[in-house]
ROVO-514521 format. One line per 4 residues: their letters; for each residue x, y, z of C-alpha. Coordinates in steps of 0.1 Angstrom, whole numbers. Example, Ala and Ser with C-alpha at 12.3 -4.5 7.8 and 13.67 -1.06 7.14 Angstrom:
REM residues 2
as	123,-45,78 | 137,-11,71
END
This chain:
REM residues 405
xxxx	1239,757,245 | 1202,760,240 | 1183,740,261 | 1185,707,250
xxxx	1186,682,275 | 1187,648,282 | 1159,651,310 | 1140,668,282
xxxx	1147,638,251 | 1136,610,278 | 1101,637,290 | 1094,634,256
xxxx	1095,596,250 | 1076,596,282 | 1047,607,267 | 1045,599,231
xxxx	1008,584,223 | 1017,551,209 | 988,554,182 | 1010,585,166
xxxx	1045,570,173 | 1059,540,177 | 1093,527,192 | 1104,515,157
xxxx	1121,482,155 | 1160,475,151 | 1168,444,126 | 1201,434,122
xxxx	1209,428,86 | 1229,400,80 | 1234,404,43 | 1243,442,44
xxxx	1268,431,77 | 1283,406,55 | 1295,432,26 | 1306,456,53
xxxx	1324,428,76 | 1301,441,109 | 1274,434,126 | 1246,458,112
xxxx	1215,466,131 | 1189,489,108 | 1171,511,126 | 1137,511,114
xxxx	1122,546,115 | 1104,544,77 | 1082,522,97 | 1065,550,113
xxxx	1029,557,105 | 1041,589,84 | 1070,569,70 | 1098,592,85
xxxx	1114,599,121 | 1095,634,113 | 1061,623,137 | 1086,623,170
xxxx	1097,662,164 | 1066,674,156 | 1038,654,186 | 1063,670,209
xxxx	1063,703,196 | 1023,701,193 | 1028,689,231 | 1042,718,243
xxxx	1017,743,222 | 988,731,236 | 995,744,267 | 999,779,248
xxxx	956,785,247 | 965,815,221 | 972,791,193 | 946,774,174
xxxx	964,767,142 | 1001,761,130 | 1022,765,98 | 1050,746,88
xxxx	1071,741,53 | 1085,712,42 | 1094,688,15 | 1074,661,22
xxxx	1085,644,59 | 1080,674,83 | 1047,680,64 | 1036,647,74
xxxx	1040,643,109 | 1031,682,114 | 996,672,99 | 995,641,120
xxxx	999,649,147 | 985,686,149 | 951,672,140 | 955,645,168
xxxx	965,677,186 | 930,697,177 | 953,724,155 | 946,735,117
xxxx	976,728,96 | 986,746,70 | 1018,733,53 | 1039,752,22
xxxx	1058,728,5 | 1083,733,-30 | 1061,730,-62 | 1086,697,-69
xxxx	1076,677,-39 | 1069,646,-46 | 1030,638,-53 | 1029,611,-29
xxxx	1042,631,1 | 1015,659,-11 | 988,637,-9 | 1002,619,24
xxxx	1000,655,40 | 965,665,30 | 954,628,39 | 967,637,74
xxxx	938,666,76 | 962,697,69 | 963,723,40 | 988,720,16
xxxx	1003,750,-3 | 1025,748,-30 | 1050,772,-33 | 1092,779,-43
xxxx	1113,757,-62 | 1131,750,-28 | 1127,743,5 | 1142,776,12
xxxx	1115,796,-11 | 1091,778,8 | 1104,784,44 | 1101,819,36
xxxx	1063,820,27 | 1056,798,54 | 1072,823,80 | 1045,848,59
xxxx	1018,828,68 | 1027,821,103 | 1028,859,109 | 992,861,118
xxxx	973,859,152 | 966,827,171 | 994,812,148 | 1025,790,157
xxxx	1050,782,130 | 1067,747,133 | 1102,744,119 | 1118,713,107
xxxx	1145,712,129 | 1154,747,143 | 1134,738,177 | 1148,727,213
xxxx	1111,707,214 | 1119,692,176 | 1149,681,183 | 1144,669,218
xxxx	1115,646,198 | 1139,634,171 | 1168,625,200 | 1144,599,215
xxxx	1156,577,190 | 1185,576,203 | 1174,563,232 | 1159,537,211
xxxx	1192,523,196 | 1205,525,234 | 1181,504,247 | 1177,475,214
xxxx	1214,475,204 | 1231,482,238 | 1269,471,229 | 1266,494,196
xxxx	1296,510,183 | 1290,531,152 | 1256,550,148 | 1251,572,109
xxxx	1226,593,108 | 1215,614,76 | 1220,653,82 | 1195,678,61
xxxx	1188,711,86 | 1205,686,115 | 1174,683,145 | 1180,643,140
xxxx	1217,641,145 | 1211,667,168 | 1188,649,195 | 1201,611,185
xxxx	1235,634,197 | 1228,645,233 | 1210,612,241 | 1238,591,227
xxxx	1264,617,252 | 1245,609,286 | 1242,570,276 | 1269,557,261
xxxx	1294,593,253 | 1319,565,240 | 1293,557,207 | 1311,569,176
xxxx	1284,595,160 | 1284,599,124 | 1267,622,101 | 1257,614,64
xxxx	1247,640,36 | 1239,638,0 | 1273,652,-17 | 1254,679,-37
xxxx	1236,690,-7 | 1264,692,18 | 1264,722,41 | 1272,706,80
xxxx	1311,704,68 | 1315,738,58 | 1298,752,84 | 1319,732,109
xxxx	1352,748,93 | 1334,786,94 | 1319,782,126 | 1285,791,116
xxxx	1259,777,95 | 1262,777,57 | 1236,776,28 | 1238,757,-4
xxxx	1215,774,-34 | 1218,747,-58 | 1205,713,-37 | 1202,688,-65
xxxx	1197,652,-51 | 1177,624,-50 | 1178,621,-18 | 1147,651,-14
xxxx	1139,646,23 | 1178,655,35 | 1179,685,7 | 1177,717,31
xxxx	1201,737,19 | 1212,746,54 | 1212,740,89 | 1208,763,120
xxxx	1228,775,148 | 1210,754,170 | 1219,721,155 | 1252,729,142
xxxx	1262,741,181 | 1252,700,187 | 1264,688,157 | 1299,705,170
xxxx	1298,694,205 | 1284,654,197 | 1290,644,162 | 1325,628,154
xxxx	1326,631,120 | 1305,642,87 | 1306,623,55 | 1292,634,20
xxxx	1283,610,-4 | 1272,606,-41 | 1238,603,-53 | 1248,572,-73
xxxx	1256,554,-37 | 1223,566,-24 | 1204,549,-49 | 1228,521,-46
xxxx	1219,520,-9 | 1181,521,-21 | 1183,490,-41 | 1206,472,-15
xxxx	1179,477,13 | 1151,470,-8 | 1169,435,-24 | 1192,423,6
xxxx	1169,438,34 | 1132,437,18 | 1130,470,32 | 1112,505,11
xxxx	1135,533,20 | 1136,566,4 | 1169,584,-2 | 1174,601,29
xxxx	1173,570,52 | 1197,552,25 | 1215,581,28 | 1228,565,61
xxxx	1235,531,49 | 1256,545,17 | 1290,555,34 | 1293,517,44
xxxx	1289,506,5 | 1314,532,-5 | 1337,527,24 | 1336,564,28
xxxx	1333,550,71 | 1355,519,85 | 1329,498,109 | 1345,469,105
xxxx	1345,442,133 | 1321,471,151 | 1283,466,158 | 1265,494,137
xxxx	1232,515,134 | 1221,533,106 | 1191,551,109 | 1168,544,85
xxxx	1153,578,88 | 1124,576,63 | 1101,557,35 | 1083,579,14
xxxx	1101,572,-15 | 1081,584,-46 | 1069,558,-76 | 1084,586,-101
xxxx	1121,589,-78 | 1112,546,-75 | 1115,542,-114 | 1149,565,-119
xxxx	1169,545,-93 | 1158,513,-108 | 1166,523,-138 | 1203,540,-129
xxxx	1211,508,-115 | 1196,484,-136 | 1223,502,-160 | 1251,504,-137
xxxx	1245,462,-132 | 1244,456,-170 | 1206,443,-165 | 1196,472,-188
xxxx	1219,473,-220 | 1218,497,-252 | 1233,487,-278 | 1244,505,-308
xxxx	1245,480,-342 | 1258,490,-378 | 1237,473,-403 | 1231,473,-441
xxxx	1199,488,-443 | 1181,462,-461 | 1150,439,-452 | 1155,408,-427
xxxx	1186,423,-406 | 1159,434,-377 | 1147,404,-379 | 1179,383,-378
xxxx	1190,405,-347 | 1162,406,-326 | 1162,363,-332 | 1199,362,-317
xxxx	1184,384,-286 | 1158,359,-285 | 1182,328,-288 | 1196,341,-259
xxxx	1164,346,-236 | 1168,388,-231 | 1140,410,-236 | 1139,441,-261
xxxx	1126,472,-247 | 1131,495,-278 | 1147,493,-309 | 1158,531,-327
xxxx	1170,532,-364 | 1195,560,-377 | 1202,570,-408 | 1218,598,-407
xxxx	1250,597,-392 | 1285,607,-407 | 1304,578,-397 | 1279,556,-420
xxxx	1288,549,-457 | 1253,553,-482 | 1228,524,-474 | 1242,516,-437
xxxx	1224,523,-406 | 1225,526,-369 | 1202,502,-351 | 1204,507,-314
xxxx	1186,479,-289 | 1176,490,-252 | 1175,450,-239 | 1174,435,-205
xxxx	1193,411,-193 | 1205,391,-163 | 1237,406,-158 | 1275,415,-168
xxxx	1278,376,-184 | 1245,378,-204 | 1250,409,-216 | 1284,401,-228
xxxx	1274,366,-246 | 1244,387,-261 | 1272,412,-274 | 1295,388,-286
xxxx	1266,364,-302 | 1257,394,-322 | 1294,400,-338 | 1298,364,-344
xxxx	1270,365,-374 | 1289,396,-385 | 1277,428,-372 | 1295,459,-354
xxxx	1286,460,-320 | 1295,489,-294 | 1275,492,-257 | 1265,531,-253
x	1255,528,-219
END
């Protein structure tokens, strides 16, 4: 293996500057733990000052290349986390940044970056696309190119978290950890196999960015060209030699998972645990709302790995699982299209204290005989039971009702 070592995980924590990362705390979540039937500690690492785990990697790399007096600035690429704590922390450092990031990164991690002092360039529709122009940039003089996760010094940054977990939850059982190019499960992997080798390990990625369980059955690492999940901050499309030869040794198992349980996980931590966590860190609380990992009885750490969850990304989670919960209804009405129907329907909404979002009138529609229409309602409610009595208040003064959603 490459050298990845304990001695060098723990040298890291040793030094971390407190201003530019923090231990994060550990909060056991008595709600989650009671759906689950464990004890469930969440580690906290959206709570960094860049929102993500990302600032650990990245002061140690900066650590280590400020000893190299040839390099004055450094390039990285990244969707949004990476870019973060590469800014942070190579500014703290005394580098220029210079950080090439997919044209579909999210605003607010784009504006987080430059905040941070570095140079953002947009390029790709990937991650991969732009990895590659990043390595174009970085091929100039006095330049040092910072990858994500394909590092000993990353990782050894990113496995001090492990040591974290160690010391807060010492009689901890399971540990999930989200897995986009692997440096996290990596590091949190060869700490957790000097402290406690008998901690069940296990990784987490988004179902339509999957790459670690492939890679595992060929033996080498795998891309994926068609990432599409919400879950932006885990969506590499591959991993490296270097983590999948830890991921091999350390990791006991990989699970995929839906986006619909990722935003699920979103809205559980941010209702049951008041916590703002972006879809890679729910990414690790997910396989215990799907059962897709039995913890039960155990004591158990996710790894909340990030925060930056973007206003836009914010809106389409609420709104999938507003739907999913029945607290956002459409409803699809056939009417005779006369005066006063709108009127009478939007009253028995009323009567029953639900709010209308938008009302749609079709006309033209084969199933309708002449002077019928389609009237569909978008209306919130407060659940399954008030969305049913709304339904069933609207046949009863003699109208066809049908839920499209």
């Amino acid at each position: 293996m490459q050298a990845i070592t304990y001695d060098r995980i723990a040298d890291a924590a040793e030094h971390f500057d407190d201003d530019i990362v923090q231990h994060t705390p550990t909060d056991l979540s008595r709600s989650i733990g009671r759906t689950v039937g464990a004890d469930v500690h969440l580690k906290m690492e959206h709570l960094q000052r860049t929102g993500s785990f990302k600032t650990r990697g990245a002061f140690n790399k900066m650590r280590t290349l400020q000893a190299d007096t040839d390099v004055e600035r450094v390039v990285a690429a990244s969707a949004g986390n990476h870019a973060q704590g590469v800014a942070l922390t190579a500014t703290n450092a005394g580098f220029d940044a210079t950080i090439v990031m997919p044209t579909d990164a999210p605003q607010a991690k784009i504006d987080a970056t430059r905040g941070y002092g570095a140079e953002v360039i947009l390029h790709g529709n990937d991650f991969q696309a732009a990895m590659t122009h990043a390595h174009e940039l970085a091929d100039s003089p006095r330049t040092g190119f910072i990858h994500a996760y394909d590092d000993p010094a990353i990782v050894a940054g990113q496995g001090t978290i492990g040591l974290e977990i160690v010391e807060d939850v010492p009689d901890v059982d399971t540990v999930l950890v989200p897995i986009g190019g692997g440096g996290l499960i990596a590091g949190v992997g060869c700490a957790l196999a000097e402290l406690a080798p008998d901690v069940r390990l296990v990784g987490v990625q988004a179902a339509s960015a999957a790459t670690v369980p492939t890679s595992l059955q060929k033996g080498r690492p795998q891309t994926n060209d068609d990432v599409d999940t919400i879950a932006d901050g885990i969506a590499t499309g591959g991993i490296s030699e270097l983590t999948l030869e830890y991921i091999d040794a350390y990791v006991d198992d990989v699970v995929t998972v839906p986006d619909s349980a990722i935003a699920r996980a979103i809205m559980v931590l941010l209702e049951r645990a008041k916590q703002f966590v972006e879809g890679a860190g729910a990414a690790a609380v997910a396989p215990l709302l799907t059962d897709a990992v039995d913890v039960r009885d155990e004591v158990v750490v996710p790894v909340l790995s990030g925060g930056n969850l973007d206003a836009s990304m914010l809106q389409t989670v609420l709104s999938h699982e507003l739907t999913q919960r029945d607290r956002l209804i459409e409803l699809r009405i056939r009417i005779d299209d006369r005066p006063g129907v709108l009127e009478e329907i939007s009253g028995v909404v009323s009567d029953h204290n639900a709010n209308i979002r938008t009302v749609n009138h079709h006309r033209a529609h084969s199933e309708l005989a002449v002077g019928e229409a389609f009237v569909t309602y978008q209306i919130e409610t407060s659940g399954v039971e008030h969305a049913d009595n709304i339904k069933d208040a609207i046949e009863a003064v003699g109208y066809e009702v049908s839920q499209v959603n």
